[in-house]
N, C-alpha and C positions, 0 to 999 in steps of 0.2 A: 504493500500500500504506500501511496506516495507521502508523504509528510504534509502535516497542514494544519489546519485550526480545529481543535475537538469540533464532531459534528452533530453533538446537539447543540452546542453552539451556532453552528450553519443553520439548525432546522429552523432557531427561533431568529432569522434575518428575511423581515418580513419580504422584500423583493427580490431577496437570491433564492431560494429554494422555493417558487410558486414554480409550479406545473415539473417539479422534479419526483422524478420516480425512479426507486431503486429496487428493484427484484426481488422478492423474498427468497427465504432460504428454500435452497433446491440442490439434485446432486443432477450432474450436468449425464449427458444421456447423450453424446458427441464426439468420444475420441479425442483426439489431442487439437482442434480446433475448435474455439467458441461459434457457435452457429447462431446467425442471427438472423429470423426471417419478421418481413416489412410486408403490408400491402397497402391499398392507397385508403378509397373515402367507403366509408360504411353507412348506409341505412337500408336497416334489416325491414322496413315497409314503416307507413307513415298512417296515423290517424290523423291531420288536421288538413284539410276540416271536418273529414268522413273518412274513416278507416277504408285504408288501401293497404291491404297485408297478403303474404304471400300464403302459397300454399301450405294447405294443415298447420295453419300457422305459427309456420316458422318451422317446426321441426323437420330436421335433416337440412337445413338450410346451406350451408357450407360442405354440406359431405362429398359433394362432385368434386372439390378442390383441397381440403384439407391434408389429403395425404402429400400435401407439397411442401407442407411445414413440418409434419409428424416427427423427423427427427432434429428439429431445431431448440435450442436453447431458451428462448427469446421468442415473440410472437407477437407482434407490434399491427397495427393500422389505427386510421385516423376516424371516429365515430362524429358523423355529419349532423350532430344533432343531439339532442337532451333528450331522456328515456324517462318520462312520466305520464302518468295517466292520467289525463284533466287537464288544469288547467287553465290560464288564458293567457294570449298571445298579444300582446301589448302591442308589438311590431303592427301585427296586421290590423289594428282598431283602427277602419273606417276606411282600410282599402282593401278594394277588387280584387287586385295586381299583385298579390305578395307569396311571397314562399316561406314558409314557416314548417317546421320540421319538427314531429314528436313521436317515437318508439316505441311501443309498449316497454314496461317494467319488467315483465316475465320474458322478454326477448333476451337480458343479459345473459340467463341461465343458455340459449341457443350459444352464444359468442364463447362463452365458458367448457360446452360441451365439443366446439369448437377447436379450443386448445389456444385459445388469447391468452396471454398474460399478462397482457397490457394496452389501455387504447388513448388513443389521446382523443381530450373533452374541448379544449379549446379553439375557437377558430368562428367566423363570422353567424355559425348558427348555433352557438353553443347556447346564447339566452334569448332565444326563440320564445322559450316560454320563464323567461323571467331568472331571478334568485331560484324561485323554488323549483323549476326544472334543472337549472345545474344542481341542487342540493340531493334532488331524486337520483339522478344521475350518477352522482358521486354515490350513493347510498345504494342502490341497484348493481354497481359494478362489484362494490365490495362486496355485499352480500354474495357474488357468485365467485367469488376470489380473485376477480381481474383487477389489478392496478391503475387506477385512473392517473393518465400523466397529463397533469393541470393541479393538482389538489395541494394544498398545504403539508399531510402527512409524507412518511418518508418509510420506504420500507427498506431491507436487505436480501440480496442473494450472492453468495460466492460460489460461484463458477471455477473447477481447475484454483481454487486459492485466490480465485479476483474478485475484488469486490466493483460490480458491474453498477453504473447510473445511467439514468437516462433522463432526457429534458427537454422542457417542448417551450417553443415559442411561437407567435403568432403577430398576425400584423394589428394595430390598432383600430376597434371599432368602439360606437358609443357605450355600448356592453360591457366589452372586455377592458376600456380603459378604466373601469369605475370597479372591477374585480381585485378580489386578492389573490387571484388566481392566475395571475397575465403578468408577463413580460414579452417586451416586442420585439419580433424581428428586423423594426425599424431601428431599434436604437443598440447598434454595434458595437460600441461603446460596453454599455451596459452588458450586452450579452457576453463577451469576452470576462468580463467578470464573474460573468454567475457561471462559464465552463470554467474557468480557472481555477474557481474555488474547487468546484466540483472536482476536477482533476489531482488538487492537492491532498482529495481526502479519498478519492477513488482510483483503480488501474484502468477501469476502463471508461469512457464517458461517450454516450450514443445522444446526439441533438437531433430532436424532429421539431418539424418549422413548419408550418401553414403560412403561404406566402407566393405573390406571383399574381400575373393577369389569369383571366382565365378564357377557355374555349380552341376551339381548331386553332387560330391565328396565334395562340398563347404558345405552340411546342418548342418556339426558340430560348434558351436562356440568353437574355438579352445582355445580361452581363452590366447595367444598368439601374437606377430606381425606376420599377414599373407603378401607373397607376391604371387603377380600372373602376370602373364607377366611382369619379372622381375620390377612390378609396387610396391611399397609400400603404401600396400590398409591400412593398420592401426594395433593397435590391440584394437578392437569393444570392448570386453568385458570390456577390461582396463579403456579406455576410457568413457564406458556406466556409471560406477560406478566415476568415477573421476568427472562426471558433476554431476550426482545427489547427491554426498558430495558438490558441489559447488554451487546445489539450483535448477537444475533443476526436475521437477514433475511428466514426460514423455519422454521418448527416442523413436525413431521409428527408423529403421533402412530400408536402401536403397543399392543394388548392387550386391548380392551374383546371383540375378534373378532366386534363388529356397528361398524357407519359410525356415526361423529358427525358435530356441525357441525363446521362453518367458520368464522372470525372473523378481523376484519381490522381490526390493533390496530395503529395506529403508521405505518400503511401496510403493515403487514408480515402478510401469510400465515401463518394457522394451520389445521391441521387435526387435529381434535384427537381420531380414530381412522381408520384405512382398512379395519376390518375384515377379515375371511379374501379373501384375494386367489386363491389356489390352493393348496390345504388336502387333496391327494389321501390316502386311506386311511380313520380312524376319526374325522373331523373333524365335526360338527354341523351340516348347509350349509343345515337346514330353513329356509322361512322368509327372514326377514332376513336370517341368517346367512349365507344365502348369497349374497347382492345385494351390490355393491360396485363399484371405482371404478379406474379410474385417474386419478390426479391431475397434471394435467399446469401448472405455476405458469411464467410468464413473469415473471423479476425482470430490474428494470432495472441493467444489471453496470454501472453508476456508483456509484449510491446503494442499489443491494438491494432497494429499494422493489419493492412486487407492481405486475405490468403491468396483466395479463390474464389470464386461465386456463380449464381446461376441465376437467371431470368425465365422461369417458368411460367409460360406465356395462358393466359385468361382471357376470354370472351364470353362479354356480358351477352345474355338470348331472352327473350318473351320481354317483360316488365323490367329486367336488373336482376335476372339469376346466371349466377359465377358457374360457368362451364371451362373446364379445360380446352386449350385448341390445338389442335395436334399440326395448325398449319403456321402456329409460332410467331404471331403476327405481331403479338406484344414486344418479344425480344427483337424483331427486325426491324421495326418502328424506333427503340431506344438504341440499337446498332450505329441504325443511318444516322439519326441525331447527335449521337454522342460523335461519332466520324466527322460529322459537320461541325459542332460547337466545340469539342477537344480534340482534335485532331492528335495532339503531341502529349494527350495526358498518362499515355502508358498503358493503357489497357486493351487486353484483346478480345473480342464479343466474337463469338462464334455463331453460324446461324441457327444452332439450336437451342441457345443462348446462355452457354459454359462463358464465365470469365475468367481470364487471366492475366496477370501484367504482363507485358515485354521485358524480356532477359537483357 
């Protein structure tokens, strides 16, 4: 473990440890690499305004894809929405136009049965329905034993002797800047300190980021500050590199809701969207939109350095149900991207979508 400031001290600094989440204890089920698997945006079917839920609802929900994680350590995606039952949606009082996003409660135990271990809560529809749907949320996850990464608490797991964190940021909305639950990935500054803390009390440190324009026109990392409904989503790239100088091992990135590249800065793994992973209800799946990945990262638990990795390719079908695609569309969509935006970053994408560095 790296030297650094007792961390329950860390726990109680109210803007460095929001939305950090660390593993509980587990024996690692991986061989001598840490496996770490990512996917993108989640909603397992939507009640508002009228229940639109999937089939036998929800059960088996994940089972066509699941066995793509099954031997992974780690089990990460990004949860598009707050998981309560009722409520009212503040957002949409008095318009037509709006999307507003609510999960049933008993949908966690699906995610869990699953094999998540961790989701991240925050990001532009996290308070859709208010406080008390983030508060459902956070209450619903834990109950089924998944780690909400946005929350105040702090768990542990050591992996192979690491002790593994992970932490999420997101870009500024009126919601989440009035949370104790948010740090932005507009403010780079900030964020370099809250890995670096991290890193001085952990071996390994995974950043996930909700961040980016979004839609078909979105799949370039602009390399730039994007904005998108005159929103200030971040600039990702900036950002990806400013954390892993500051310690972190792995980036994942959340929000664009189509795949980006891949880049591999430092030895260290980015990915810098994973687009709609399983999006069941009024979600957009045409197209690209619906093509995506599971990202499966082998880091080496000494040094956090990327091993190996694979892009095991998903396509959404019917409403936003997660089918395997056997014609790998996901991995050669992030291939060509990543070819075009790092050319020179090191990594080799195979077309059936094996990663490995250049020797």
């Amino acid at each position: 473990m790296k030297m650094g400031i007792a961390w329950n001290k860390l726990a109680r600094l109210p803007l460095i440890v929001l939305a950090v989440f660390i593993l509980e204890a587990g024996d690692c089920r991986c061989g001598e690499i840490l496996q770490v698997a990512a996917v993108g945006d989640i909603m397992t079917g939507n009640t508002f305004p009228e229940p639109f839920l999937p089939p036998d609802d929800g059960r088996g929900l994940f089972d066509a894809v699941k066995g793509a994680w099954s031997d992974s350590d780690i089990v990460f995606g990004n949860l598009e929405g707050p998981m309560i039952d009722g409520g009212i949606s503040a957002k949409c009082e008095g318009r037509t136009n709006c999307y507003a996003f609510r999960m049933p409660t008993r949908y966690a135990a699906h995610l869990a049965g699953a094999g998540f271990t961790a989701l991240g809560i925050i990001n532009n529809h996290s308070y859709d329905f208010g406080p008390e749907g983030m508060a459902s949320t956070l209450a619903s996850l834990r109950a089924a034993g998944i780690s909400p990464v946005g929350g105040r608490d702090t768990a542990t797991r050591i992996v192979k002797g690491k002790r593994i964190a992970l932490v999420g940021f997101a870009y500024p909305t009126p919601s989440t800047m009035e949370s104790r639950y948010f740090h932005s990935v507009t403010d780079i500054p900030k964020a370099k300190k809250v890995v670096s803390g991290l890193a001085r009390e952990n071996d390994i440190v995974i950043v996930s980021f909700h961040g980016g324009a979004e839609g078909r026109s979105a799949r370039r990392v602009p390399k730039k500050p994007e904005i998108f409904l005159e929103e200030e989503r971040g600039d990702v790239h900036a950002f990806a590199h400013a954390v892993i100088d500051a310690g972190a091992d792995l980036v994942v990135g959340h929000g664009p809701h189509v795949l980006r590249a891949v880049e591999l800065y430092k030895d260290r793994l980015i990915a810098y969207s994973l687009g709609n992973f399983l999006t069941y209800g009024w979600f957009n799946i045409k197209g690209v939109n619906g093509i995506t990945v599971v990202l499966k990262a082998g880091l080496d638990p000494k040094t956090g350095a990327f091993v190996s990795g694979q892009l095991v390719s998903v396509k959404q079908v019917d409403r936003g149900l997660a089918r395997m695609d056997p014609e790998n569309a996901g991995a050669a969509i992030i291939r060509e991207l990543s070819a075009s935006d790092f050319p020179g970053s090191g990594l080799v994408i195979q077309p059936d979508g094996t990663i490995t560095t250049k020797k």
